[in-house]
C-alpha positions in Angstrom: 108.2 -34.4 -37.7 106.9 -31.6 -40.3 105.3 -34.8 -42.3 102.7 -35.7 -39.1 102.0 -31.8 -38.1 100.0 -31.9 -41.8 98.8 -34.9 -41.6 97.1 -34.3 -37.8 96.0 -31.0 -39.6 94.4 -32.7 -42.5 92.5 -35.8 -40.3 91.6 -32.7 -38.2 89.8 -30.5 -40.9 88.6 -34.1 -42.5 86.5 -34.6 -39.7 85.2 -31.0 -39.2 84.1 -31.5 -42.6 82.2 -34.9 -41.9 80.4 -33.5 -38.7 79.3 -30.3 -41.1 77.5 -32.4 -43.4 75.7 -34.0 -40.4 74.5 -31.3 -38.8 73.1 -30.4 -42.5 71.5 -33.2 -42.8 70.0 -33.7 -39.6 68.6 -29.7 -39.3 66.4 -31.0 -42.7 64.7 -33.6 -40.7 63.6 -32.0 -38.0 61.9 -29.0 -39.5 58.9 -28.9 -37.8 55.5 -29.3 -40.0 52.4 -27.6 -38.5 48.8 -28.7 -39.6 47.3 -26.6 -42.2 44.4 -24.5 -41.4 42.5 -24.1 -37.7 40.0 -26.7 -36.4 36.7 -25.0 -34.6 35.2 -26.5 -32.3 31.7 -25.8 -30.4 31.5 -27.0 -26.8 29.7 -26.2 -23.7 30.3 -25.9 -20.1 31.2 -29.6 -18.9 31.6 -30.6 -22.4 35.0 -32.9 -23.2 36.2 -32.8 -26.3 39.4 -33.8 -28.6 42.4 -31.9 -30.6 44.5 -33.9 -33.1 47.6 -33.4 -34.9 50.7 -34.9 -35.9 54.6 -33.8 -35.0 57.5 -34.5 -36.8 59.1 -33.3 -33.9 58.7 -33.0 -30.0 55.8 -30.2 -28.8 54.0 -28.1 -26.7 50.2 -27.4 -26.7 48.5 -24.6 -24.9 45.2 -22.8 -24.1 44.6 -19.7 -24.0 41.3 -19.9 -21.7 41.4 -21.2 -17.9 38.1 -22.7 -19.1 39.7 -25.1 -21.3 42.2 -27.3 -19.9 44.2 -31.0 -20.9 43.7 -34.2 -19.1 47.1 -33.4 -16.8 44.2 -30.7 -15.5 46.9 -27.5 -16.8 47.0 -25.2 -19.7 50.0 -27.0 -21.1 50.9 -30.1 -21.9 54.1 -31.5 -24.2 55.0 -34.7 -26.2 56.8 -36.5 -28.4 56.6 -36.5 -32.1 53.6 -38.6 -33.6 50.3 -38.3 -33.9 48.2 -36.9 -31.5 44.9 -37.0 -29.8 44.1 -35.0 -27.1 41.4 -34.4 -24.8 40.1 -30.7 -23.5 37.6 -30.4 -20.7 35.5 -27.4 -20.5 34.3 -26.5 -17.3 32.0 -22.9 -16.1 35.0 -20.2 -15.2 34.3 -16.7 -16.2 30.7 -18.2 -18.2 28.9 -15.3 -19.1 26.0 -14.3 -21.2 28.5 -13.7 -24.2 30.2 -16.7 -26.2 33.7 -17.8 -25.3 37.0 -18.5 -27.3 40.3 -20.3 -26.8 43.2 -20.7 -28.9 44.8 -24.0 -28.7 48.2 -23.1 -29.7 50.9 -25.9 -31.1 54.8 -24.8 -30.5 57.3 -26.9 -32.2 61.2 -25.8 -31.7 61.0 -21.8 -31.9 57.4 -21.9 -34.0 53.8 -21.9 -32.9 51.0 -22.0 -34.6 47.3 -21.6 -33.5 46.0 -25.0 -34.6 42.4 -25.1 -33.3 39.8 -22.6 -31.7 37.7 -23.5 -29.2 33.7 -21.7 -28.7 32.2 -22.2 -25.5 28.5 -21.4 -25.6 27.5 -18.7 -23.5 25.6 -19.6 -20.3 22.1 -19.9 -20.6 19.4 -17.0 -19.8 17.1 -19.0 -17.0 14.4 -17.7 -15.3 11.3 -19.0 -13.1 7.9 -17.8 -12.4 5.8 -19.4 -9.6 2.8 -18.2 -8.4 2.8 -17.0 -5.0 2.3 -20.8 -3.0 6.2 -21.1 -4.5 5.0 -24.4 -6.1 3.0 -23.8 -9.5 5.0 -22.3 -12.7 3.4 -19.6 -13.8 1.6 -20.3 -17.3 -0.9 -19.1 -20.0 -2.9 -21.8 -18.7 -2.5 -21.0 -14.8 -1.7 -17.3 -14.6 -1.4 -15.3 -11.6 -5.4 -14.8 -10.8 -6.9 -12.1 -9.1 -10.4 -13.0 -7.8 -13.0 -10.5 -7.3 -14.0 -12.1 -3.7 -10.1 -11.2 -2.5 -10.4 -8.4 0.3 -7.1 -6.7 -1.5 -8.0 -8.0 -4.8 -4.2 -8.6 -5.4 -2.1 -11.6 -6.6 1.4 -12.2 -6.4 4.5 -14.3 -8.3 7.7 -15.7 -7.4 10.5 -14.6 -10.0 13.8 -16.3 -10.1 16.8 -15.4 -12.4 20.0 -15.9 -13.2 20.5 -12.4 -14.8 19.4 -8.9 -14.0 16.0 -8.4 -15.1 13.2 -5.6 -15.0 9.7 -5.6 -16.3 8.4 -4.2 -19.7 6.0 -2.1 -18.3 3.1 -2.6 -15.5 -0.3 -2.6 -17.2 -2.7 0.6 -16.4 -5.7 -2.0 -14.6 -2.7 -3.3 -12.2 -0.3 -2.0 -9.4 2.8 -2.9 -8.8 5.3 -1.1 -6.4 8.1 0.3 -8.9 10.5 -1.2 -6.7 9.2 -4.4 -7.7 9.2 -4.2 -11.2 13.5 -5.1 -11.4 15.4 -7.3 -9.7 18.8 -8.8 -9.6 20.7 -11.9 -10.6 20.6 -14.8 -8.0 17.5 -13.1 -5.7 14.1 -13.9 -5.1 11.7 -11.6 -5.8 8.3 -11.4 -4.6 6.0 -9.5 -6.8 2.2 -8.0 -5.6 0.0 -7.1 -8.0 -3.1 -5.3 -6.8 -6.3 -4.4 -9.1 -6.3 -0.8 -10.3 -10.0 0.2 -8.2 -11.2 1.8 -11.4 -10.4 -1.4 -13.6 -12.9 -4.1 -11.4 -15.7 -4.2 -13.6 -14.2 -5.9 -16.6 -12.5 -9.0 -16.7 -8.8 -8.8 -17.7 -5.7 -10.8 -18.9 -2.0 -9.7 -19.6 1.3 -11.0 -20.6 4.0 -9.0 -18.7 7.4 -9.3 -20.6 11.0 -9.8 -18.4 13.3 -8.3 -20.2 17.6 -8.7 -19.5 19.8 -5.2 -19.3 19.6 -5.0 -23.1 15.9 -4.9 -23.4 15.2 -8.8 -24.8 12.4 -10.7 -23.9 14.0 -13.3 -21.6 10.1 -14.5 -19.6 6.9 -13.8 -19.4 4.2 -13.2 -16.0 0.7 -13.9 -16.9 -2.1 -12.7 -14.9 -5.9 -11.9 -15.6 -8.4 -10.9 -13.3 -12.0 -12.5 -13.3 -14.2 -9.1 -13.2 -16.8 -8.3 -11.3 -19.8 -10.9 -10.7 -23.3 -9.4 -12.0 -25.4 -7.7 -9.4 -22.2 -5.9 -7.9 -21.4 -2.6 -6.9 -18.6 -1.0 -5.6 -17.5 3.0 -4.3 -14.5 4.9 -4.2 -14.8 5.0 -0.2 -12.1 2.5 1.5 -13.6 3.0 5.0 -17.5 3.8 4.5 -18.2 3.8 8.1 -15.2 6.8 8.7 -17.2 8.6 6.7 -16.9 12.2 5.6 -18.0 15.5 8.0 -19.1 18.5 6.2 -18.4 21.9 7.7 -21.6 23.7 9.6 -22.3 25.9 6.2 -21.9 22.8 4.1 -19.3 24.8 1.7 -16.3 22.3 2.9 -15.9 19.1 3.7 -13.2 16.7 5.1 -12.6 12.4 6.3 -13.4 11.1 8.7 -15.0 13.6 11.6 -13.7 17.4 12.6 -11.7 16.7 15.8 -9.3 19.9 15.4 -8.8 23.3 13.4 -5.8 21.2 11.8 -7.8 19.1 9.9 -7.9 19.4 5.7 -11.5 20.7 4.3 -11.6 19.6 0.9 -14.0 21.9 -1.7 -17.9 20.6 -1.7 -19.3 18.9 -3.1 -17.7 15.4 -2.3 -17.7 13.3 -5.4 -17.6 9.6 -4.9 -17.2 7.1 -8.0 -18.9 4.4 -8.7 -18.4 0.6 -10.0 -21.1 -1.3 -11.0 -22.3 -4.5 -12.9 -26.1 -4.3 -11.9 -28.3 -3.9 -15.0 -30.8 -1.4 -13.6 -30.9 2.7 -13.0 -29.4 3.8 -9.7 -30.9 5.8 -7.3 -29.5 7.7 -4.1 -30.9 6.8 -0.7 -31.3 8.9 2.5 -31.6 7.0 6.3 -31.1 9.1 9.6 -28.5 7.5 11.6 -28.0 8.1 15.3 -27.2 6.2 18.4 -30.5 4.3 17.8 -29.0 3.5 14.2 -30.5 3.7 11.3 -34.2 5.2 10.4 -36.4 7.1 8.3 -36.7 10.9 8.0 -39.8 12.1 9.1 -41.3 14.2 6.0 -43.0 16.4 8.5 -40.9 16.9 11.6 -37.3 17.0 9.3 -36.1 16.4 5.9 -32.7 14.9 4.6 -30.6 17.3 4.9 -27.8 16.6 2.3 -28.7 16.0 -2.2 -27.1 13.7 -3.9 -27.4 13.7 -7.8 -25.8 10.9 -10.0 -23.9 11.1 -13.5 -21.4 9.3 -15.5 -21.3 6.7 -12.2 -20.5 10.0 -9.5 -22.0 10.5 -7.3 -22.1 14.2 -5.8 -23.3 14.9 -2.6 -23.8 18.0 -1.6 -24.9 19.4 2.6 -26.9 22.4 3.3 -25.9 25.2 6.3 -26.5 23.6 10.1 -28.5 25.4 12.3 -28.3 22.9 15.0 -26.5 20.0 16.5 -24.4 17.7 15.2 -26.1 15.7 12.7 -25.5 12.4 10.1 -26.9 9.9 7.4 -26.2 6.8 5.5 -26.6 7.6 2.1 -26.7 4.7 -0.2 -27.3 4.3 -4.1 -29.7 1.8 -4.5 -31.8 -0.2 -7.7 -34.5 1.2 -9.0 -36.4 -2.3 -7.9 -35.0 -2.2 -4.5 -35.5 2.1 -4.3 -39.6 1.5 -5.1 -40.3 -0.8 -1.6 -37.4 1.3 0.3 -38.1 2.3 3.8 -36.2 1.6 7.0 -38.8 -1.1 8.1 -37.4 -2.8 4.5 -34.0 -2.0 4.2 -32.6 -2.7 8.4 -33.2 -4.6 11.5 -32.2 -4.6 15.5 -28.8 -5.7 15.7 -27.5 -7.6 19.2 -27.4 -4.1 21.1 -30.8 -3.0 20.0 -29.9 -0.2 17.2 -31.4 -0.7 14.0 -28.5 -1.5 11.1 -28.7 -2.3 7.7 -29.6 -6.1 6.7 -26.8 -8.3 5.3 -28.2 -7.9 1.5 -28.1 -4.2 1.3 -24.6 -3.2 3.6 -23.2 -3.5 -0.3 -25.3 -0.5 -1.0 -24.0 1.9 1.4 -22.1 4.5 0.3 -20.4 5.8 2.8 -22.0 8.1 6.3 -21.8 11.8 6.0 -22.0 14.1 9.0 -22.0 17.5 9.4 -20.4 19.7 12.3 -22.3 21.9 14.4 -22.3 25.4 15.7 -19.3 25.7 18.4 -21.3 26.3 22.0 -20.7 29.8 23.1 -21.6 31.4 26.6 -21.1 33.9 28.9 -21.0 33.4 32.4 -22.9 36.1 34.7 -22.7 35.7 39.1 -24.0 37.7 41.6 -22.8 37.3 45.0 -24.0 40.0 47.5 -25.7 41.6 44.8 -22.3 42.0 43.3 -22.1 40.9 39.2 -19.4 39.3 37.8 -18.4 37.4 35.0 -16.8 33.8 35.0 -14.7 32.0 32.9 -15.3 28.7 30.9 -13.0 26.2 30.0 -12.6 22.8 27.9 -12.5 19.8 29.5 -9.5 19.5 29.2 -8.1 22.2 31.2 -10.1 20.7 34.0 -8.4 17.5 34.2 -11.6 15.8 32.3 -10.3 12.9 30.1 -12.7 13.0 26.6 -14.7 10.1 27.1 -15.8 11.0 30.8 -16.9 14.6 29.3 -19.0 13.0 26.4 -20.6 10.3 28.9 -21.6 13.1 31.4 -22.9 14.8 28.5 -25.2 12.6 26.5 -21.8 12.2 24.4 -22.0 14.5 22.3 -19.5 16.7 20.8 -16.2 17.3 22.9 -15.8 20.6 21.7 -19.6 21.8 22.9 -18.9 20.7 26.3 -17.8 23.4 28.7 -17.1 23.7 32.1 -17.6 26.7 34.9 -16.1 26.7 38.2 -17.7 28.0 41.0 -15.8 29.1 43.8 -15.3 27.6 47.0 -16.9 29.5 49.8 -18.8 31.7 47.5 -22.4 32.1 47.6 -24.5 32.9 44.9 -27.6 34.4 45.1 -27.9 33.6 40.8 -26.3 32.3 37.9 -26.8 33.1 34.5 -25.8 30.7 31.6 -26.1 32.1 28.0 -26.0 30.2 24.9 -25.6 32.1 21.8 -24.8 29.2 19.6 -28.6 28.1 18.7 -31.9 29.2 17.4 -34.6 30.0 19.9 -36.5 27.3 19.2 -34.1 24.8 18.4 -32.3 23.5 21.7 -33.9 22.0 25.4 -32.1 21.9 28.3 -32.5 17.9 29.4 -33.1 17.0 33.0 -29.8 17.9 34.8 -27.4 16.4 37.4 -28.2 18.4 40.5 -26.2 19.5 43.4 -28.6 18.6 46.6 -27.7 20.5 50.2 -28.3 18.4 53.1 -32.3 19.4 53.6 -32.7 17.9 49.8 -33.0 21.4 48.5 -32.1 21.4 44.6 -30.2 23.7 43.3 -32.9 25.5 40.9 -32.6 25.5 36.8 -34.7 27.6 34.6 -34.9 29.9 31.6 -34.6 33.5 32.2 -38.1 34.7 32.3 -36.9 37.5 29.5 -34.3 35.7 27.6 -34.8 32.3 25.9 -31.5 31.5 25.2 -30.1 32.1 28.9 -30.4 29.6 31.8 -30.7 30.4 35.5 -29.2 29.0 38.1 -30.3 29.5 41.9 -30.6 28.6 45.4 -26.2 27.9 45.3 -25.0 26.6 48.2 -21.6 28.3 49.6 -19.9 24.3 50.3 -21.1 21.2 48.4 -22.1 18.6 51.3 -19.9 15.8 52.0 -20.0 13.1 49.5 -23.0 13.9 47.5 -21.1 14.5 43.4 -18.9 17.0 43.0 -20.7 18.1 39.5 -23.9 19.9 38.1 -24.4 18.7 34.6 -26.6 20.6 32.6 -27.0 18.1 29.4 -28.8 20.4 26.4 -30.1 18.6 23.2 -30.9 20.1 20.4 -34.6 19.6 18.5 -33.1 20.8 14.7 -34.5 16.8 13.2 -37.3 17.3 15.3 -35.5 14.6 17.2 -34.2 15.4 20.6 -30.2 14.5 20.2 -27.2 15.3 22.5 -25.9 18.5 21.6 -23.7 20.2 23.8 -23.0 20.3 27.7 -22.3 21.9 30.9 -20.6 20.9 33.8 -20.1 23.4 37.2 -18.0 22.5 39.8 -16.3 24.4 42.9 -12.5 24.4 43.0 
């Protein structure tokens, strides 16, 4: 019995012994073997490419980048010992404007080793320039154009990119809204450029860089502008026929005409600058203008009333005090050739409503039309009723439920501001009234053929200067009631004679509450 104990002992520790040595010998073999070095490979988005290696024993690949995947369409994939070939595809996740890298990485039992590297090529900086019809790339050869004949003198281009982008800088002869001059990844940006006004005599051409965030040149816009045709001029005025109104002593002057205390008066003299191609010395021009248009000024009866001198293409105009109405010009700067035969006969003709304007070849020449204010109308109002004197009141149109243009047309249309209005009262008769103006000279001011109040035996009211006083006008012979249906107003229109012209210049209008 003790005899087979040790012998089941010994087969027992026999065969520990033989399954020992196998285990030894098998843990050699399967050692796993890893290539040597890394493989690099250079790909692109929706490139495929391959990995090889060889096992000695069953593996596991992985990437390290979502980008970069195996044919199963995962990160992993695992095998069998052998040689290998594998394909990666590489598709546009995360593509940015920087390169990419992915570790392929090859685990065999408890080891891994990186066996390969994988660059994707950073995505492309791509952008477009069209001119503004959305069609035509935007070239050296076919740059944005601006053309002298354009109204706006402006051009525009079409920029698409795939990055955020801004502009180098915006050339000194163009204009470009700075909100304009960046714009983001993926938008469309439309892009005005307008001709700097003092840059439109000389042709130009520029290449405008794109730049990316970190300042490199990613595009260009190109854009020239043709310059000004010979025989051209141009002024610093965008609405001539606004104008400019000088103040009554000529020492101010603001756009446009003086309709309020509120408006800005601006230093004399006004200085307008001017663009030219004309090959010839320039003169300033002087034509009256009125409701009749334009016309000469009569050397003897009245002069120009306003200097213009020229220098260094400025022109400077300058107004001298207003003793009278309202009053205005066209001033235009003219060629010597053209200033020798100027008169109005030469330079206008009757338009469709009978004034006299300038012809079509010489509107370029205008300027722009300067008026001057003129002294405010002021009177006093004197009555006597029952031989009883009293003063009355004026007012503005306004305050007498006038609207402006009714005033002016009663008026002769002239200035809203010189039109004033008297009420009578109603069942009050006076034996006189006495109207003083204070605003003129003497001799410079009429009273026009008035609007008369008629009683029902045809008996006008009676208008005349005082007998003493030149500047004060009489009224007699008022009725107490105005008769049924004849006008309910006495308009006293007065011109004044100051351009030895007879012109509207202020008004009167009496009514009876």
């Amino acid at each position: 019995m003790k005899k087979i104990y040790l012998l089941t002992k010994v087969c027992f520790f026999a065969a520990m012994m033989f399954f020992a040595a196998a285990c030894t010998e098998e843990d050699a073999v399967v050692t796993p073997i890893f290539p040597e070095g890394e493989t690099t490979l250079n790909v692109k988005a929706g490139d495929k490419t391959e990995v090889s290696f060889t096992a000695n024993v069953d593996w596991e690949l992985s990437s390290s980048a979502l980008w970069c995947v195996f044919s199963n369409g995962k990160m992993k994939i695992n095998g069998t010992a052998g040689e290998q070939k594998l394909e990666l595809s590489i598709n546009s996740d995360m593509l940015t404007f920087e390169e990419s890298v992915a570790d392929i990485t090859l685990k065999m039992g408890y080891e891994s080793k990186v066996i390969a590297k994988v660059h994707r090529a950073p995505m492309e900086y791509v952008v477009s320039v069209l001119l503004k019809d959305g069609e035509i790339v935007c070239t050296e050869d076919k740059p944005a154009q601006i053309l002298y004949e354009q109204v706006q003198k402006e051009t525009a281009v079409i920029i698409n990119a795939n990055f955020d982008w801004k502009l180098e800088s915006c050339p000194d002869w163009l204009v470009i809204d700075e909100q304009l001059m960046q714009g983001k990844a993926g938008e469309e940006t439309y892009i005005t450029m307008k001709l700097n006004a003092q840059s439109v005599v000389e042709p130009k051409s520029e290449s405008i860089k794109i730049l990316d965030k970190s300042g490199v040149e990613r595009g260009v816009i190109y854009v020239s502008y043709e310059g000004m045709p010979e025989g051209t001029i141009e002024f610093s005025v965008e609405r001539p026929w606004d104008g400019f109104t000088f103040s009554v002593d000529g020492k101010k002057y603001s756009t446009g005409s003086l309709t309020s205390g509120d408006v800005d008066m601006i230093d004399a003299p006004l200085e307008i600058t001017v663009y030219d191609n004309i090959d010839e010395d320039l003169l300033p021009y002087y034509l009256r203008y009125d409701d009749y248009g334009m016309s000469d000024f009569n050397p003897w009866m009245n002069k120009n009333w306003g200097n213009a001198t020229i220098e260094n293409n400025v022109i400077k105009f300058s107004a001298e005090p207003n003793t009278g109405g309202e009053r205005q010009l066209a001033l235009l700067l003219l060629p010597k050739s053209i200033f020798e035969n100027a008169n109005a006969d030469f330079l206008t003709e009757k338009d469709d409503d009978g004034a006299y304007s300038l012809k079509k070849d010489y509107e370029k020449y205008l300027v722009t039309i300067v008026k001057q204010a003129t002294q405010p109308l002021e009177i006093t109002v004197k009555a006597w009723s029952s031989n009883v004197e009293s003063e009355l009141e004026s007012y503005l149109p306004s305050e007498k439920g006038y609207d402006e243009e009714t005033a002016k047309g009663l008026c002769g249309y002239c200035d809203i501001n010189n039109i004033k209005v008297i009420v009578l009262k109603q069942g009050v008769a006076y034996e006189k009234v006495e109207i003083r103006i204070d605003a003129l000279e003497e001799s410079m001011w009429q009273i026009s053929s008035p609007v008369l109040w008629v009683d029902n035996n045809k008996n006008s009211v009676k208008v005349n200067p005082s007998d003493t006083d030149p500047k004060t006008i009489v009224l007699s012979n008022i009725l107490k009631e105005m008769p049924y249906g004849d006008p309910q107003e006495m308009i006293i229109p007065i011109s004044s004679l100051t351009m030895g012209w007879q012109m509207p210049y202020a008004g009167i209008i009496i009514i009876r509450e």
